[in-house]
C-alpha positions in Angstrom: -24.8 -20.7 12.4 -26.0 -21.2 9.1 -24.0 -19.7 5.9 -26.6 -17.3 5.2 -25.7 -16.1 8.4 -22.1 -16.3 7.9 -22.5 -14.3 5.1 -24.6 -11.4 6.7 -21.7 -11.4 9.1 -18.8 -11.0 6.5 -20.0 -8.3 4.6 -19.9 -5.7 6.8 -16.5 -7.5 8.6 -15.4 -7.3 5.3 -16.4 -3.5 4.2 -15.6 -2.4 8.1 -11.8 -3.8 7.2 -11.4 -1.5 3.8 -12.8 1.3 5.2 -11.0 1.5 8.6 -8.0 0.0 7.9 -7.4 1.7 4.4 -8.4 5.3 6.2 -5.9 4.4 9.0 -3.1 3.4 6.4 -2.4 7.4 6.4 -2.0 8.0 10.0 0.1 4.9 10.1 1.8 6.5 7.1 2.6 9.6 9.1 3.7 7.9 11.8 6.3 6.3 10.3 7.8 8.8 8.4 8.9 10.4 10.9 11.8 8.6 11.4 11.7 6.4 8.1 13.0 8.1 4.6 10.0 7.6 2.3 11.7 5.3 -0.1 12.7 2.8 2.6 8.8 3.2 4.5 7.4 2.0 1.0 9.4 -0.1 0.2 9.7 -2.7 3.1 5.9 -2.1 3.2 5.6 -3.6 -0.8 8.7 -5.8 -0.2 7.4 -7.5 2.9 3.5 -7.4 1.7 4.3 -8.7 -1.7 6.2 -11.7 -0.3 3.9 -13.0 2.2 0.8 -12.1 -0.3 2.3 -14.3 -3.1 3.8 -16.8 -0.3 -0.3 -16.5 0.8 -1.6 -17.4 -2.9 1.2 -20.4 -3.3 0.2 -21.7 -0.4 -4.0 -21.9 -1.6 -3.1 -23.6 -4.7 -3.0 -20.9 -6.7 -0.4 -20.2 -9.9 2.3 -17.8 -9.2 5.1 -18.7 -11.7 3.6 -16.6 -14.3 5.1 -16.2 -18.0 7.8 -13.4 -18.3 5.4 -10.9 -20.1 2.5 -10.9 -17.5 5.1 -10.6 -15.0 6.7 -7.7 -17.1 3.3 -6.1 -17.3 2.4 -6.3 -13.5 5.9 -5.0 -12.5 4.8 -1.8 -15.1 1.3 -1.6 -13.3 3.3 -1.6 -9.6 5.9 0.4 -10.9 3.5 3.6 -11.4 0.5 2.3 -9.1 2.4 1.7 -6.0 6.1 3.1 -6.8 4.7 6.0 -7.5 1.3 6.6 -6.2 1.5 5.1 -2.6 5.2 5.9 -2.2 4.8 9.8 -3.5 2.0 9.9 -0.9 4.5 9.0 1.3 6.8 12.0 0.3 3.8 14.3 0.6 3.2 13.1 4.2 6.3 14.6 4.9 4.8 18.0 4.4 0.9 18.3 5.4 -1.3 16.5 7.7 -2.5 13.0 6.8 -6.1 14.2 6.6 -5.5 16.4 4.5 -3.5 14.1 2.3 -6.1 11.6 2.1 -8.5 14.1 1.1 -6.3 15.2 -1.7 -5.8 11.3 -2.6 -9.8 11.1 -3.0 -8.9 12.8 -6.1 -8.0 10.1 -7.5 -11.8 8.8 -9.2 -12.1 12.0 -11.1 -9.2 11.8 -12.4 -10.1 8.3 -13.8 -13.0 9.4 -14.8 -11.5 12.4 -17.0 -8.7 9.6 -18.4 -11.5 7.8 -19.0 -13.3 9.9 -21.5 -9.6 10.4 -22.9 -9.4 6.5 -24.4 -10.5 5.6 -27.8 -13.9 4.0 -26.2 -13.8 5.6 -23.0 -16.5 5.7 -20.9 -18.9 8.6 -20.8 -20.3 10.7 -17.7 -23.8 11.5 -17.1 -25.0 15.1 -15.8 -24.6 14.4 -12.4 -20.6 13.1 -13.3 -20.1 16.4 -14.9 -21.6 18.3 -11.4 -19.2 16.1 -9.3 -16.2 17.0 -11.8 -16.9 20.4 -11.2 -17.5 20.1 -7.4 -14.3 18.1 -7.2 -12.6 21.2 -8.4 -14.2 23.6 -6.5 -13.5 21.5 -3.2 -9.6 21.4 -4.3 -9.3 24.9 -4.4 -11.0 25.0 -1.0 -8.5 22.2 0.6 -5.3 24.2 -1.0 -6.3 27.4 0.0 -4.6 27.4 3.0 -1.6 26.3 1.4 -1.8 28.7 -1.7 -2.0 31.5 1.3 1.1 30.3 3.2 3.1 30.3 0.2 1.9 34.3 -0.7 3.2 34.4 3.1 6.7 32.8 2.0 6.0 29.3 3.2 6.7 26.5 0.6 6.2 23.6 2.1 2.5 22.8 2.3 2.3 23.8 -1.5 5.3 21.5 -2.4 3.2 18.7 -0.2 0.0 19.1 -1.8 1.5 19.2 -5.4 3.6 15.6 -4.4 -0.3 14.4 -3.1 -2.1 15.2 -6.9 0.7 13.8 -8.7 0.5 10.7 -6.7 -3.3 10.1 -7.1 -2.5 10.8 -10.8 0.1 8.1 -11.1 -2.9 5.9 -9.1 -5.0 6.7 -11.3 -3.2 5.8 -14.8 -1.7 3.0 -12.8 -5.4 1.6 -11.7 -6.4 2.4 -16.2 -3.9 0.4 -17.4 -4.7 -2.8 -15.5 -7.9 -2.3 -15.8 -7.6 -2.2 -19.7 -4.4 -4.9 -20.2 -7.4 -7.2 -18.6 -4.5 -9.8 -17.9 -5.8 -13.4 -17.3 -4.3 -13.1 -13.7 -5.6 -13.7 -10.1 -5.9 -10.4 -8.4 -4.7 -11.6 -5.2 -1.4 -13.0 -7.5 -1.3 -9.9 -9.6 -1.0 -7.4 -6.3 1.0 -10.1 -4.5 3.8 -9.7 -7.8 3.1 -5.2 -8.0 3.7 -4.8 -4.7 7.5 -6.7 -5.1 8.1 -5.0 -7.8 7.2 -1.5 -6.2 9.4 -2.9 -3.0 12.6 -3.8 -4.6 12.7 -0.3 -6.9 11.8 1.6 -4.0 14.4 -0.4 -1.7 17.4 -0.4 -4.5 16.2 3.9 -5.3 16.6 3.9 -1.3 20.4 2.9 -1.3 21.5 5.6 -4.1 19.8 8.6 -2.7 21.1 7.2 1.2 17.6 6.6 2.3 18.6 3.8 4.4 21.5 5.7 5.9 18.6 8.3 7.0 16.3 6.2 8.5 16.1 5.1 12.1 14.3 2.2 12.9 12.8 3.5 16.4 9.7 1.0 17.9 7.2 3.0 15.6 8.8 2.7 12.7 8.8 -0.8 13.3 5.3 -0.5 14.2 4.1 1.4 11.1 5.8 -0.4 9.0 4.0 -3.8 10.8 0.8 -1.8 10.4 0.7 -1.3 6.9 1.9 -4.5 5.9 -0.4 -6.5 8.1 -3.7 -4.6 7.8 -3.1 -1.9 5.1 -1.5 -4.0 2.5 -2.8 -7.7 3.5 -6.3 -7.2 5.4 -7.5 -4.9 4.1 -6.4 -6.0 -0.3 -7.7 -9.6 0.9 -11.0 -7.8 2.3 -11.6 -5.9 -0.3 -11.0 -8.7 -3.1 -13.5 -11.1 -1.2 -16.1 -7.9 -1.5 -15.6 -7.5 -5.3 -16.0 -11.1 -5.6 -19.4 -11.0 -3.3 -20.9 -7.7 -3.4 -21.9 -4.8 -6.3 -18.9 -2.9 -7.5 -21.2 0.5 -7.1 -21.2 -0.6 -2.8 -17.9 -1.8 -2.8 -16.6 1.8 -4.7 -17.7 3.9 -1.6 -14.4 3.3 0.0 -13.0 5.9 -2.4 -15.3 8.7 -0.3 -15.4 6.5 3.4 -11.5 6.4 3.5 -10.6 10.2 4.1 -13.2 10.7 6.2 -11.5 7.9 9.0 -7.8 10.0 7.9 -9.3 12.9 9.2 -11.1 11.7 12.3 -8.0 9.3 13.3 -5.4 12.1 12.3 -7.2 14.4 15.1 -7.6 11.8 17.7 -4.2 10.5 17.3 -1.8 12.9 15.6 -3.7 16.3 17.2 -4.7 17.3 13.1 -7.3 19.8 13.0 -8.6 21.5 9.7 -9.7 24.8 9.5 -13.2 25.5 7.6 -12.2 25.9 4.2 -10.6 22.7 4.6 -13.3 21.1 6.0 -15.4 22.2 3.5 -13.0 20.9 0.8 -13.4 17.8 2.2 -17.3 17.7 1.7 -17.2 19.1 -1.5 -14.9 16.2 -2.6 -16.6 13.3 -0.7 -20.0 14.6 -2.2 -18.2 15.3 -5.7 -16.4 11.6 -5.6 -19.8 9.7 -5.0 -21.4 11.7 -7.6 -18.8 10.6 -10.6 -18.2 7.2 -9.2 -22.0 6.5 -9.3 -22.4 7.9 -12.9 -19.6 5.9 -14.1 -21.3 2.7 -12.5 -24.4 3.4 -14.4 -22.9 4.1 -17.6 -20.9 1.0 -17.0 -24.3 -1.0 -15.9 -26.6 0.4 -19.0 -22.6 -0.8 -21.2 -23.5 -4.6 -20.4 -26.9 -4.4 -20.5 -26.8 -3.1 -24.2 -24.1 -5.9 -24.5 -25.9 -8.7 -23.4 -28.9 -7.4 -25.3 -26.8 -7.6 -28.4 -25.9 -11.4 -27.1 -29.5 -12.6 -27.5 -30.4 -11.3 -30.8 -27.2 -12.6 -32.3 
C-alpha cells in the first residue's frame, strides 16, 4: 500500500477516533462517578494521562525539561482548562444525564467566540456568527427548560447540574484563549502531556482535604472508566486529534465541537437508558446547528486575517 493510500486511510481513522472516543469520554464520565468522588475521577485521569503522554513525547525525542516559566504557564492553562473545565464537568455529571451534559459543554465555541470579540484585537463574527450566537441561546433555554421547570416544582438538582456544566465550558473556554494567545514555543503533545499533571496532582492533593479519596470506591468500573479515559479519552483521542491539526484544515478538524454531543447522546441511551424529552432534543439541534454556524464564521474571518497578512508580506 502506497502512502497516498495510507493517508486516505488515516484521516478518517484519525477523525473517527476524536469523534467517537471524545463523545464516549462522557458516558465513561458517568460511569465512573458513580462510585468515584469527582476530584479523585479527574485526577487519576490527568495524573496517569499526563505521565505516560510526557513519558510518550521523551521517548520520540522530543524536549520535555522545559524552563520554569513555560512550565509555570502550562500548569496556569491546566489549572483552569482541565482543573476546572473537565473536572467541573465531572461534578455536573453527578447531577444530569451525560447527553445532556455534553450538549451544554458544546457551549463552549460561543463562548470563545464572545471572549473573543472581548480582546484588544479580537476576532470579529460575520452575520451568520451573530445568527448562531443567537441560536445558541435560544437552544440553551430549550435544553434547561426541563430543569428550570423542576426547580419551580422544588427540585434543585438538575439546575445546580446544569449551572456546574456552563461554568465548566467557561473555564474551557478562557482556558483554550489563553493558550492560544500566550502562543508558547512548545510541542502540543509536550504542553498537554505537562497540563494534564498539573490538573492531576491539584485535583488529587484538593481530593485528600475535602476526603474525596475516603469516598471513593474503586469497584471494576471505576477501574474501568478511569482506564477508559486515560487510554482513549485522554491519549487516543489528544494524539488523533494533534496528527489531524497537523494534516488536515482546522475548519474540518473543528466539527468535533458539534459531532461530539451527538455520540453523548446516542451512547448515553444505548448504554446508560438516557432519553431526552423534545425540548431537549430540540436544544440539542439548535446548538449543533448554532456551534457550526459561529465556528465556521470565525474560520473565515480567521482565513480572509492571513490572507490580508500575507498580502501585506509581498508588498513590503
Amino acid at each position: 500500500m502506497n502512502r497516498r493510500n495510507t493517508a486516505s486511510l488515516a484521516i478518517p481513522f484519525a477523525f473517527g477516533c476524536v469523534y467517537f472516543f471524545w463523545g464516549s469520554t462522557y458516558t465513561a464520565i458517568k460511569m465512573g462517578v458513580q462510585y468515584l468522588h469527582p476530584l479523585v475521577l479527574g485526577g487519576m485521569r490527568f495524573l496517569i494521562a499526563g505521565t505516560l503522554m510526557l513519558a510518550f513525547c521523551s521517548l520520540r525525542g522530543m524536549r520535555i525539561l522545559l524552563p520554569a516559566r513555560q512550565i509555570g504557564w502550562l500548569s496556569v492553562i491546566g489549572l483552569i482548562l482541565l482543573g476546572g473545565g473537565n473536572i467541573g464537568l465531572v461534578f455536573g455529571e453527578r447531577y444530569i444525564a451525560s447527553g445532556l451534559a455534553a450538549l451544554l459543554v458544546a457551549v463552549m465555541p460561543l463562548y470563545v467566540a464572545v471572549l473573543s470579540m472581548l480582546l484588544p484585537r479580537g476576532e470579529r463574527l460575520q452575520a451568520r456568527g451573530w445568527v448562531g450566537l443567537g441560536l445558541g441561546f435560544v437552544g440553551l433555554i430549550a435544553l434547561m427548560w426541563p430543569a428550570l421547570v423542576q426547580r419551580v416544582e422544588g427540585h434543585h438538582q438538575q439546575v445546580l447540574g446544569c449551572a456546574i456544566m456552563l461554568g465548566a465550558a467557561f473555564l474551557w473556554a478562557v482556558g483554550s484563549l489563553l493558550s492560544r494567545e500566550l502562543k508558547l514555543p512548545v510541542n502540543p503533545m509536550v504542553a498537554a502531556g505537562w497540563e494534564m499533571l498539573a490538573a492531576g496532582i491539584a485535583s488529587s492533593v484538593a481530593a485528600f482535604t475535602v476526603g474525596g479519596w475516603g469516598a471513593s470506591h474503586w469497584t471494576r468500573g471505576a477501574v474501568g472508566a478511569v482506564a477508559y479515559l486515560v487510554t482513549f479519552g485522554s491519549l487516543v483521542g489528544y494524539t488523533a486529534f494533534v496528527w489531524l491539526l497537523e494534516n488536515v484544515p482546522v475548519a474540518k478538524v473543528a466539527t468535533y465541537a458539534y459531532v461530539n454531543p451527538v455520540v453523548a447522546v446516542i451512547l448515553g441511551a444505548i448504554l446508560l437508558g438516557e432519553h431526552l424529552i423534545p425540548t431537549e432534543y430540540a436544544g440539542m439541534a439548535a446548538v449543533v446547528i448554532a456551534v457550526a454556524l459561529v465556528t465556521s464564521s470565525r474560520m473565515r474571518v480567521e482565513e480572509k486575517c492571513l490572507e490580508l497578512t500575507e498580502a501585506e508580506a509581498v508588498e513590503v
